[in-house]
N, C-alpha and C positions, 0 to 999 in steps of 0.2 A: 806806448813807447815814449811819450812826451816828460813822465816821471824821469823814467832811464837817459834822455836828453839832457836833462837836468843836473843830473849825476855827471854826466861825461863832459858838460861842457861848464859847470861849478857856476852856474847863474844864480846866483844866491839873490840877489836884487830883482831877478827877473826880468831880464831881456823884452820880454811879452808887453811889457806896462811902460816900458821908458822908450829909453836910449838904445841903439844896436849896441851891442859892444865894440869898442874901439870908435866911439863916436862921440866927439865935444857935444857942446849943447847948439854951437852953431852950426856942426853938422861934418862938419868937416874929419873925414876920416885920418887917422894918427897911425904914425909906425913907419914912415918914409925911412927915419932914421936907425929903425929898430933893428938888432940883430935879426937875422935867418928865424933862430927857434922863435921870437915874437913875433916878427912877421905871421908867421906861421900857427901863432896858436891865436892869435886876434882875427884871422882871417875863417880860423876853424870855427871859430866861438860866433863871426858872423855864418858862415855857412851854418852852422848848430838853431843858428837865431831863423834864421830864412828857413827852413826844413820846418820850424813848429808851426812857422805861420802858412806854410804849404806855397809856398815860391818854392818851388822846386830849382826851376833854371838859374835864378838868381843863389841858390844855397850849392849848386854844382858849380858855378864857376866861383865861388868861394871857395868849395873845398878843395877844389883843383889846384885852386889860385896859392891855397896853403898847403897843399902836399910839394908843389913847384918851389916853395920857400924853401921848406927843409923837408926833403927825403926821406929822413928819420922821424919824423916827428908821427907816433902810432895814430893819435887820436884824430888826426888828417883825415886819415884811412876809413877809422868809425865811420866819420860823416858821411863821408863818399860811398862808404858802401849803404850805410841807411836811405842815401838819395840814389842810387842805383836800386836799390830794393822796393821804393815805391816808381820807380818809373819802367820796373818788371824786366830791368836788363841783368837778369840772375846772373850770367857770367861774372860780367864786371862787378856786382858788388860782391859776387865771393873771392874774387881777386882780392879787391880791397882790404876784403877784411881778414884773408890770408897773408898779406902783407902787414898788416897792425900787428898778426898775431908773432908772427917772422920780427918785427922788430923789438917788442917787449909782450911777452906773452903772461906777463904777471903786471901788468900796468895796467892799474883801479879803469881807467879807462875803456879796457876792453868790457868791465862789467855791460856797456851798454847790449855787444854784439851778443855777450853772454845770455841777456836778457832776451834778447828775439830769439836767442834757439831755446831756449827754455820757454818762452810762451809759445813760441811754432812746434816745439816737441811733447810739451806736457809731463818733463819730467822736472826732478826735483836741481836748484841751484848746484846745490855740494857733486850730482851725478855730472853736470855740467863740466865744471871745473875737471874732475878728474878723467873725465874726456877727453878736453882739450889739452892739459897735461902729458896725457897719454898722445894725443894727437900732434905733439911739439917734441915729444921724445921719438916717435916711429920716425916724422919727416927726417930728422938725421940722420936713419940710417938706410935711403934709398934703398929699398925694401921689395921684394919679388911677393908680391900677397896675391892670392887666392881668395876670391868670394866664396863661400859654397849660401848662399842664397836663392829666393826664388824669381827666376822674370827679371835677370839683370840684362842691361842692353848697354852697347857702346858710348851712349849720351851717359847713362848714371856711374859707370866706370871708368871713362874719364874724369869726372867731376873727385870720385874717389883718389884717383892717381893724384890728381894735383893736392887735396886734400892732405895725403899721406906725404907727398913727395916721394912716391915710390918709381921707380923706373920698369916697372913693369906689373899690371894686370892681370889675372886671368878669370874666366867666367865664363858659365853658360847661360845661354841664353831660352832656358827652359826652365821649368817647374822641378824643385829639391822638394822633394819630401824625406821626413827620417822617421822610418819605418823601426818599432819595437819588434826582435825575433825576438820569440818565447816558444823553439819548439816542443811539440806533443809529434807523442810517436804513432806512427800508420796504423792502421786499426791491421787486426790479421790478415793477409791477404793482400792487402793494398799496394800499392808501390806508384814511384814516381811518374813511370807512365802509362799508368789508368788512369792516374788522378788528371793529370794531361788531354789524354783522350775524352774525359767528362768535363770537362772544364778549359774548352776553348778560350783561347784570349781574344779579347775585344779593345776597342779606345777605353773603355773604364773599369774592365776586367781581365787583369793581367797573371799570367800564372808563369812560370819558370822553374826547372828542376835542376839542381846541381848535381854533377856527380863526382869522385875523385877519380880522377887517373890512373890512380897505381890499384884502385879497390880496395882499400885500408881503411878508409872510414864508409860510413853509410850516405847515403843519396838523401838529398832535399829539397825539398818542396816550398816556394815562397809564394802566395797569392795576396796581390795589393788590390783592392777596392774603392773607384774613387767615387766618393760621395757629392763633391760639390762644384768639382771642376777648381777648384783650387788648393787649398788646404786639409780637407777634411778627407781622411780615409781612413779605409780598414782592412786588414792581416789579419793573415794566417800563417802560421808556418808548419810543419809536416816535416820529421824524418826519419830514418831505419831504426835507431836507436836511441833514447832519449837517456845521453849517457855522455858526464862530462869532456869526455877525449874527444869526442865528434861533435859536440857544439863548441869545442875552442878551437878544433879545426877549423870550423867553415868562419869562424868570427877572424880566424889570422889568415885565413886561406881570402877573404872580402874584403877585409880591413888591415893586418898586417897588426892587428892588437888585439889581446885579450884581456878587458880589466874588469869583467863578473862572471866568477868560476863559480861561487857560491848560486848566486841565482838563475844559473844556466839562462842567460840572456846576453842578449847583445845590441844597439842601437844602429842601424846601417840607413847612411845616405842613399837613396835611391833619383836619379838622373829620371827624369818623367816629361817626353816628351809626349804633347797631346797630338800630333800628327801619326805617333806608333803606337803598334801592339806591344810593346814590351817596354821591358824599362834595363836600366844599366847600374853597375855598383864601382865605386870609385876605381878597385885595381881592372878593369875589363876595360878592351878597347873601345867599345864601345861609348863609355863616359869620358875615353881621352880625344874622341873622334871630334867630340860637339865641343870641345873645349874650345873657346875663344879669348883674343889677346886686345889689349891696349898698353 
């Protein structure tokens, strides 16, 4: 990060080998008379200067000292949140640097912050950017968003809320998996509740059979297999018929869409909580039951 300091705070001379910036030779710090924005960017450039050298305390009341000049000034913020970030007060330095991003989200300056989520995430620059683009465009429109992720909890969904500037969350707080239907048809014989009766469900062995209401289409069979206790499983699916009309039923009758008629499949969310034998599909009460708000 000492490169990216370098960048954000234009120490071409080097701070490290001389002078602080904003410092005579006889020591005496300048800027009494300075506008707000100089105030403010000389006191950054020391906060910038204290942060390489690892003074922490002395590079926070710098930044502080220069966000207190002028409110607006983004690159305040960088600092502040890079010294919030080595002294593990996560909140506050995502404040910070959700505030830089809120005052000029295209100012060369944010490269810095840019740079710690690309070396913390391990993705490329260019994905970064249109990220955070993407992340400056959502916060405007105070946004009602749905996670469908896995193992969200009220600490990581807040952090999102603010992130987005959305006004409302939703989440659960269990295991998403998306389960591939590819049904194959019952062997002769077969039906929905044999297959049931042979195959109890368990915490890792789950089995469920649809049926329709009116009797118009054919009955289904879904069995999920969980392999690793987190991510890794495996399906089967089973039904009366293996015949376009009745697998876009059950795919709009689960999902309320149908967009692979061609290769009679369908991808379904399935709600996996490890405390039950069963598991739930978006339109069932059952996955609006466990839904959770921020």
């Amino acid at each position: 990060m000492l490169a990216g300091a370098v960048v954000l705070f234009g120490c071409a001379g080097g701070p490290l080998s001389g002078d602080l910036p904003g410092q005579t030779d006889s020591g005496a710090i300048i800027g009494e008379v300075a506008s707000s924005r100089e105030r403010a960017r000389i006191h950054t450039e020391l906060a910038g200067a204290y942060f390489q050298r690892g003074n922490l305390g002395v590079a926070l009341a710098e930044a502080r000292t220069a966000a207190a000049a002028d409110s607006g000034y983004a690159p305040a913020y960088n600092v502040l949140g890079l010294v919030y970030s080595d002294l593990r007060e996560k909140d506050l330095a995502e404040e910070a640097f959700e505030r830089s991003l809120r005052l000029n989200p295209n100012d060369p300056d944010t490269k810095l912050f840019l740079g710690k989520v690309i070396k913390d995430a391990n993705v490329s620059q260019a994905v970064v950017f249109r990220i955070v683009q993407k992340l400056v465009t959502l916060r405007k429109k105070g946004l009602l968003l749905h996670f469908r992720a896995c193992n969200f909890n009220a600490f990581i969904a807040g952090h999102y809320k603010r992130a987005f500037g959305a006004r409302l969350i939703t989440f659960h707080g269990t295991r998403l998996l998306f389960v591939r239907i590819r049904p194959q048809q019952f062997q002769p014989g077969h039906t929905v509740e044999g297959e049931l009766a042979t195959h109890p469900s368990d915490a890792t062995r789950r089995f469920r059979g649809f049926h329709d209401p009116m009797g118009e289409f054919s009955s289904m069979l879904i069995g999920i297999l969980d392999k690793d206790g987190a991510t890794l499983v495996e399906s089967f699916t089973l039904i009366g018929k293996r015949i376009p009309g009745d697998i876009q039923f059950w795919a709009k009758e689960l999902l309320r869409r149908w967009k692979s008629s061609e290769t009679l499949e369908f991808v379904l969310p399935v709600m996996w909580d490890n405390g039950e034998t069963t598991f739930h599909c978006p339109l069932e009460i059952g996955w609006g039951a466990k839904l959770r708000f921020v």
